[in-house]
N, C-alpha and C positions, 0 to 999 in steps of 0.2 A: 112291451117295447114299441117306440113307436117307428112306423116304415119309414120314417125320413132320417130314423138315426140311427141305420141299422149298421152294425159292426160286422163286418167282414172276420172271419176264424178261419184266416189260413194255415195258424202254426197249432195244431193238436199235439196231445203230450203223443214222445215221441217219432212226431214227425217236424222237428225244429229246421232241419236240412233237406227237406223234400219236396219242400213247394219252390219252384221256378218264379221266382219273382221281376216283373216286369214282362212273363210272357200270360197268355189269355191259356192257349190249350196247358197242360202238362204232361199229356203222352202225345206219341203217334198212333192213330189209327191204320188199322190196314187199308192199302190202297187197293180198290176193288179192281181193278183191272191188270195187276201183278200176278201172277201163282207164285212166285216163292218172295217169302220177306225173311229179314234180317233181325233175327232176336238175340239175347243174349242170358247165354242158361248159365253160364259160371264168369263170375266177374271179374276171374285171373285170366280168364281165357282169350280177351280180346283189349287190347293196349291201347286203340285208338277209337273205344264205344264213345259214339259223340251225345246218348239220349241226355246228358244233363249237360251239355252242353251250350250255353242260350247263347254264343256269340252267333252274328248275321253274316252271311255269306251274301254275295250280290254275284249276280251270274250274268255275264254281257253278251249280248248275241243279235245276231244278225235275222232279224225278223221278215216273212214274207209276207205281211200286211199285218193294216191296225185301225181299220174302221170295220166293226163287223155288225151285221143286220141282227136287229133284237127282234125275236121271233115271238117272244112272252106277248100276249095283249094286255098285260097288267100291269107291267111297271114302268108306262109313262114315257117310254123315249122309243125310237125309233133305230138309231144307231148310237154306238158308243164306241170310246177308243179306251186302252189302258195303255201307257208307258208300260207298266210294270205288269208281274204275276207274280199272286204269293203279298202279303201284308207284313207290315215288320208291326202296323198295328197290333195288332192282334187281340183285334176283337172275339171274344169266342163263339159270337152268335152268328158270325159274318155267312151269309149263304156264297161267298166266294170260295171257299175252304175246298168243296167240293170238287172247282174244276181245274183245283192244284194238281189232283189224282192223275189226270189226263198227260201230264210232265212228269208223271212217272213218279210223284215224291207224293206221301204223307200229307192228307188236308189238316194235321194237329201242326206240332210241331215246324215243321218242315215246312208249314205256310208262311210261319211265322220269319224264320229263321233261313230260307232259302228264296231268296228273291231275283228274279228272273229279271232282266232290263233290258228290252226292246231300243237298242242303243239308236238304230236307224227310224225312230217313229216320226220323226216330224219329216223326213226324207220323202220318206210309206206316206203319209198325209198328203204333202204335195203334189207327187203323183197320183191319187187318187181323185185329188179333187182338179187332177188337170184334165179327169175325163171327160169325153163330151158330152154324157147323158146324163151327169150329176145335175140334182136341179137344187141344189144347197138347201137340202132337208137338216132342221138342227141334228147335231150331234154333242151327244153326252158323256162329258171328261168324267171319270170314274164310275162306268156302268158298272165295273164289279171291284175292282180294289182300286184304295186314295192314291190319287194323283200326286197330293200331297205328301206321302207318306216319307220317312225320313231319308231314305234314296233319293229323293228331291234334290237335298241339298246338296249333291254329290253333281246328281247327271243333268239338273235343270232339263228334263227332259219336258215335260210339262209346258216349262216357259218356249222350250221350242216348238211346241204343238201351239200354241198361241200366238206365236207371231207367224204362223203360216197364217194362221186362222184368219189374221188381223190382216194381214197382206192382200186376200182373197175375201175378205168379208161373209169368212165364213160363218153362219149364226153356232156359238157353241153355250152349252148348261155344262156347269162345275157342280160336283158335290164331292166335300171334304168334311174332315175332322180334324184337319192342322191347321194351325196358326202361319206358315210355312205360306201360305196363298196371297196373305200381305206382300210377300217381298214382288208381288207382279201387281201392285197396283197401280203401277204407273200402265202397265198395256190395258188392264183390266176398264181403268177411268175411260182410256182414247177409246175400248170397246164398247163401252156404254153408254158414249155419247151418240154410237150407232144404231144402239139397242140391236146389239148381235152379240151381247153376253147375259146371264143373268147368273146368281152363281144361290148354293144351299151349304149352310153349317149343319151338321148331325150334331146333333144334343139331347141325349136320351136323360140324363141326371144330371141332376147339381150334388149328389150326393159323392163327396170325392173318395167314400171308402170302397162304394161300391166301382165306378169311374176306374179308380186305380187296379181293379181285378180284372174286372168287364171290359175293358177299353186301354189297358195299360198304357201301352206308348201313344196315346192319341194326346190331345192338350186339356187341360182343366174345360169345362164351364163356364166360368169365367172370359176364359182368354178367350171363347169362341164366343161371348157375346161383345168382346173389344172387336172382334175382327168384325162381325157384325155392322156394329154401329161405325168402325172407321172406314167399308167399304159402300154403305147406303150412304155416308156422307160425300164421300168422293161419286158418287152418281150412279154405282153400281147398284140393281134390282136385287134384294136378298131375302131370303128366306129360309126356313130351315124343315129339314126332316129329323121328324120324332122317330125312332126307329133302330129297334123294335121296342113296343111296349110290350112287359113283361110282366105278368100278373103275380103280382105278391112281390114284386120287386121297384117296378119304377112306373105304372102305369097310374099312379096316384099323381106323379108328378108333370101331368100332360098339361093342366092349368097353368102352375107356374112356369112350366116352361116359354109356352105360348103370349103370356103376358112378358114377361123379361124379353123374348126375341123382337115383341113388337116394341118396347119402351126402344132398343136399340137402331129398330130402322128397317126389321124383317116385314115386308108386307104380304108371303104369300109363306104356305106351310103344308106338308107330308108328313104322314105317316105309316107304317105296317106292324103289324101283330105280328110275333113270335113264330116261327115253323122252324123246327129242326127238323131239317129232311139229311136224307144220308147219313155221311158221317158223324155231322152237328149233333148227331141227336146222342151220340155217345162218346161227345168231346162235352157237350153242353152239360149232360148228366154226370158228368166226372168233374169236371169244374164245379156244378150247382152244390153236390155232398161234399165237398172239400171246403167250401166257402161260404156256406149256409148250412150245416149240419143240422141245425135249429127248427129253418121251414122247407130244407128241399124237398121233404114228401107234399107238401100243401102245396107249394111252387109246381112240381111236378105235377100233379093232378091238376091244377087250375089249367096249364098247361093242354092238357090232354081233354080236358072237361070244354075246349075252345075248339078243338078239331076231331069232334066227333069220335072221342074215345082213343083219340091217337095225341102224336105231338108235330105231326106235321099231314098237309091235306094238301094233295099234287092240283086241287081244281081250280080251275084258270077263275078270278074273283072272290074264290072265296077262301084260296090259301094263306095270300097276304095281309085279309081282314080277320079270318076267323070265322066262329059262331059259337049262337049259344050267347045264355046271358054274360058272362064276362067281357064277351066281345063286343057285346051290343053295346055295355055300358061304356069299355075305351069308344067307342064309334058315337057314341053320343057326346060323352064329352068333346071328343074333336068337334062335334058340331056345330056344338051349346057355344065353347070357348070361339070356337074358331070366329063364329057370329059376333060374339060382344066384343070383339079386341081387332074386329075389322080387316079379317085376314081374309085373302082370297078374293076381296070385293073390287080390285080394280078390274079393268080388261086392258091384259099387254099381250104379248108376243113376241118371238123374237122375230128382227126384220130381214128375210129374204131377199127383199126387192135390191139390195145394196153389190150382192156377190157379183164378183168380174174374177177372168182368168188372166195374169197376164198379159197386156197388150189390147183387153176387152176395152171397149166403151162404157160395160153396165149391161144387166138385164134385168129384166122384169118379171114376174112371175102373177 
């Protein structure tokens, strides 16, 4: 069979009513920071068990900040905000998953399904950037869960983190999976004529069977290279992250994705290899047997054959590339493609010099 047409086998004989469709995890993991969790041994016993439950709860609350310092020296940004906690995406590779646990709830399910809304974010923003030592370092909208995510459309919390930003000329980086980021084109254009936005689509497949498991509530392929090409036409800098490439599943598909994003207007591109650290790695492995019965042993070993006999490697450079020939080989291909399709060859930035505080003249940096 060939990898780009591979069939997803979520319904086994009988298990016709037991895959969660449209969510990514399908259990709870235990939350490691808990001593006692909630199971259910007889299933007359408890009236109100929510585990098959896939409706989304949105939880609103009164936040004491929302720009926090990214300590990682790997992943590229400096500070990030999220509106939200918890993905309704529900990607099941998300290395967000994990710091669900911290809120007390289930990095599976309950990431999914339990979504936290920092109702006061753009509030937190303002004041933050009314201090007087901020020297308007960018900051990156979805360092750990989409800004875009479908709570979007509810709390527009997102578009109010960006008209601060736009007010104060704060430099801000977007990375999403929704088509939902269109509807801020218009602040998005005014920010780009400043060059103090630049934004990134995630697009790991065009395979929409796999897509529909792996990423279920996010948007097709498709739509995210519409959004693509109608946000570098309105003047917005775009680009995308491949991520995570997955061996024996979509890491064949780094070429064409890299050509399709540049036909549209992406000029610059990311990527990261596969770690299931934590929980992931036994949300990951329960989702892979249920929906690849066929190669999850192959998957799983190539997997492990990339971090040193494990499925995830905590080392600062070489967690989010990998090693080992499989890794080598996604790493070259980024490098091979990335060269012939002209990506990464301009020199931009985003521009500091524009930030004022209310009342400011301008500074310079």
């Amino acid at each position: 069979m060939r990898q780009d047409a591979v069939k997803v086998q979520t319904k086994q004989k009988g298990e016709e009513n037991s895959y969660l469709q449209g969510r990514g995890a399908q259990i709870n993991t235990k939350n490691r920071f808990l001593k006692d969790e909630r199971t259910r041994e007889h299933i007359e016993g408890i009236d109100d068990w929510e585990e098959g439950d896939a409706r989304t709860v949105y939880m609103e609350q009164e936040s004491k900040s929302i720009v926090n310092k990214v300590e990682s020296p790997d992943v590229g940004m400096g500070y990030s905000m999220n509106p939200y906690a918890g993905c309704e995406h529900g990607c099941i590779y998300c290395y967000a998953r994990n710091v669900h646990e911290y809120w007390g709830y289930s990095a599976g399910l309950d990431f999914e399904r339990k979504i936290i809304v920092k109702k006061n974010a753009p509030q937190l923003l303002r004041k933050f950037l009314l201090h007087k030592n901020w020297d308007a370092t960018p900051i990156m909208l979805s360092g750990n869960t989409d800004c875009y995510q479908p709570a979007e459309q509810k709390y527009r919390l997102t578009r109010g983190l960006l008209d601060v930003c736009n007010e104060f000329n704060q430099p801000v980086g977007i990375l999403t999976k929704n088509s939902w980021i269109l509807r801020d084109k218009d602040i998005l254009q005014e920010m780009a004529k400043k060059q103090i936005v630049s934004a990134m689509v995630s697009i790991t497949s065009f395979n929409e069977d796999l897509r529909r498991v792996m990423e279920p509530r996010t948007t097709t392929a498709a739509q995210k290279l519409k959004v693509i090409k109608e946000l570098s036409s309105a003047g917005v800098r775009m680009g995308i992250m491949m991520g995570p490439m997955i061996p024996g599943l979509n890491e064949h598909e780094m070429q064409r994705i890299m050509k399709a994003a540049r036909d549209n207007g992406a000029t610059f591109t990311a990527y990261t290899f596969i770690r299931l650290n934590g929980a992931i790695k036994l949300l990951f492995h329960d989702w892979l047997y249920k929906n690849f019965p066929d190669r999850a042993d192959k998957v799983w070993h190539l997997i492990e054959q990339s971090h040193d006999g494990k499925v995830n490697d905590s080392r600062w450079g070489v967690r989010m590339r990998g090693e080992g020939s499989i890794a080598k080989l996604v790493a070259d291909q980024y490098k091979k493609y990335g060269k012939l399709y002209g990506m990464n060859a301009e020199d931009w930035s985003l521009n500091r010099s524009l930030f004022r505080r209310p009342g400011e003249q301008g500074r310079l940096f």
